[in-house]
Phi, psi and omega in degrees: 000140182311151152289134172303142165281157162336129160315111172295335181310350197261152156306142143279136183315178185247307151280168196210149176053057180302295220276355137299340194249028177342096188111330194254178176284128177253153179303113172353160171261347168289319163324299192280337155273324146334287193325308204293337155279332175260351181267000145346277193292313158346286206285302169323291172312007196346080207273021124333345213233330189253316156238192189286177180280306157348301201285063194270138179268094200242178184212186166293175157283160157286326173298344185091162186081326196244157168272079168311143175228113197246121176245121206265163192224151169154002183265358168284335193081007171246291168288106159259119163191176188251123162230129200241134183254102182261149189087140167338295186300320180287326178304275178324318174281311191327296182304333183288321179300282206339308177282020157071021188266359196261126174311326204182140198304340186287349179272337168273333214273008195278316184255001175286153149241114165188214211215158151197171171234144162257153125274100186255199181244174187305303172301342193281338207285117151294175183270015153310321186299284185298328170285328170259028158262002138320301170267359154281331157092009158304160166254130177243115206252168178308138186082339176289163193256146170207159215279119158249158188218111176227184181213145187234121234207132191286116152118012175237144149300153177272133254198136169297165199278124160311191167272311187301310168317328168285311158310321163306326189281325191296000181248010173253333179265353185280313205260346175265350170273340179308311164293274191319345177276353170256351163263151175253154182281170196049026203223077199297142198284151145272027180271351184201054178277313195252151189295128167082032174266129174216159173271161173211127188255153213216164182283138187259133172307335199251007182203113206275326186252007175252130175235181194230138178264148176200159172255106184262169192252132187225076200282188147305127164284165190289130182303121176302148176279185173241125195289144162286136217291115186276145174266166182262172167277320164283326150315302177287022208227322172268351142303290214295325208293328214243136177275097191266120163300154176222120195209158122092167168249136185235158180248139183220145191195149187254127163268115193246155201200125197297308132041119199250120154265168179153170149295147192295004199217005167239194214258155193266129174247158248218147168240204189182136186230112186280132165229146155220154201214138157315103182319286207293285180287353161082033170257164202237142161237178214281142164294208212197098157304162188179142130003094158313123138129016158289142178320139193268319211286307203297332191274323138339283173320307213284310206285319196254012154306278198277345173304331164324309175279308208286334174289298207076028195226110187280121111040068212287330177213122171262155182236146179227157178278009168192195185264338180313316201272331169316302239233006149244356149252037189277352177263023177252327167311312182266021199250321209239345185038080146269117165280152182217143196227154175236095163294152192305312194228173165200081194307313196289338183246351147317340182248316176302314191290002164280307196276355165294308182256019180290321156345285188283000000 
């Protein structure tokens, strides 16, 4: 049977998701019936049908500065949905899953920024979800699918949308529909004959209610550095006072981990564990938790900082899993005459790092 709409005796609220969405402006309920009116049309227009997932349509953020790269999904029949990659660094993991580069799904979600709309099925809805496609006056008939608004934050789960965010989406679902109504399906578009090429659509400047299309060249951007890892002044204050032997090796690595910390009603962040272990002997000294999306360089330092102390021992060589994490620690290296290395393998913090996280 259709599900009833909201009690008109009850008001609607003017805002929405307040109380998830604790600090931030949360979206209007005229904001969120827009969404709810163009992922309609989405979902009619089914443009999964017209272009590839590949195949990206971008426009401006409405706030300005940044680039949405909007990707559409729906031709496996499992997932429909819209995903807007905003920013360069987020531009850049697309390409990269795409090109098979990403180690590991923790890895998109440690670094996406962007915004999206799904079409789930009934069971997926929270009730937050069901009260306002309620007071939206939907109907839901069985087995159909219907529209969620979430936002995706590097080192978070995905979350209802703000306000501002809700604008974003509403101008990524606004510029794919705007392209899919001009393709016919199954029918491949000239919008992406030459590479890195995309189109991208915008508020035509001479009309507030018209937009205009044009095309830019959008290759992969250049890999962001990893900022370097600042020392504390009381750290270097407490090495210097105590006469440390220098021996042995230790391997150190930031351990990413689906694992959600938060409030039961805010929003869930990802979590990361700095580790370091005893080349020879496998021993794990104590880490360090943290936030996903914390200086990977601070946490790293802080973390071989206390092995030190808890050792009475500096390290003759530390090891790392790649050069990104060498070159951000390079002021703990000249601070400590360290040496630091990328070794092929790390056999010893590769196995704490399995039973952490089967753990976790």
């Amino acid at each position: 049977m259709p599900k009833k709409s909201v009690d008109p005796a009850q008001p609607t609220p003017e805002h929405w998701f307040v109380k998830e969405l604790a600090g931030e402006a949360p979206p209007s309920f005229a904001a969120l019936r827009e969404l709810y009116e163009l992922s309609s049309e989405w979902y009619r227009l089914q443009p999964w049908t017209r272009v590839d997932e590949s195949e990206l349509i971008l426009t401006p953020h409405p706030s300005g500065g940044q680039i949405c790269y909007c990707s559409n999904m729906g031709s496996a029949g499992e997932v429909f949905s819209l995903q807007a990659y905003i920013g360069p660094e987020s531009y850049r993991l697309f390409r990269r899953m795409a090109l098979q580069e990403l180690e590991s799904p923790i890895e998109l979600l440690a670094g996406l920024n962007g915004v999206c709309l799904e079409f789930v099925r009934a069971s997926e809805l929270t009730p937050q979800d069901r009260r306002l496609l309620a007071a939206l006056g939907h109907v839901s008939k069985r087995g159909a699918r219907t529209p969620i608004f979430r936002a995706n934050r590097p080192g978070s789960h995905p979350w209802f949308v703000n306000a501002e965010e809700a604008r974003a989406l509403a101008a990524c679902i606004r510029a794919v529909n705007f392209i899919a109504s001009a393709l016919v399906p199954g029918v491949p578009g000239s919008h992406w004959n030459r590479p890195d090429f995309y189109p991208l659509v915008s508020p035509d400047k001479r009309s507030n209610n018209e937009l205009q299309l044009e095309f830019i060249h959008a290759p992969i951007p250049p890999e962001a550095p990893v900022p370097a890892a600042r020392i504390g002044e009381e750290d270097l204050r407490q090495l210097r006072n105590r006469d440390y032997q220098v021996r042995g090796e230790i391997e150190l690595d930031f351990v990413e981990s689906f694992a959600a910390v938060g409030k039961p009603s805010g929003r869930k962040t990802c979590t990361a564990i700095a580790l370091a272990v005893d080349a020879v002997t496998g021993i794990v000294f104590p880490p360090e938790m943290v936030e996903l999306g914390a200086p990977v360089g601070d946490i790293l330092a802080k973390v071989l900082f206390k092995t030190i102390q808890s050792t009475g021992f500096v390290p003759k060589r530390v090891r790392v899993r790649n050069h990104r994490l060498k070159e951000c620690l390079k002021p703990v290296a000249d601070a400590l005459a360290v040496e630091i290395t990328v070794p092929r393998s790390l056999p010893a913090l590769d196995a704490a790092r399995e039973h952490l996280l089967a753990f976790l």
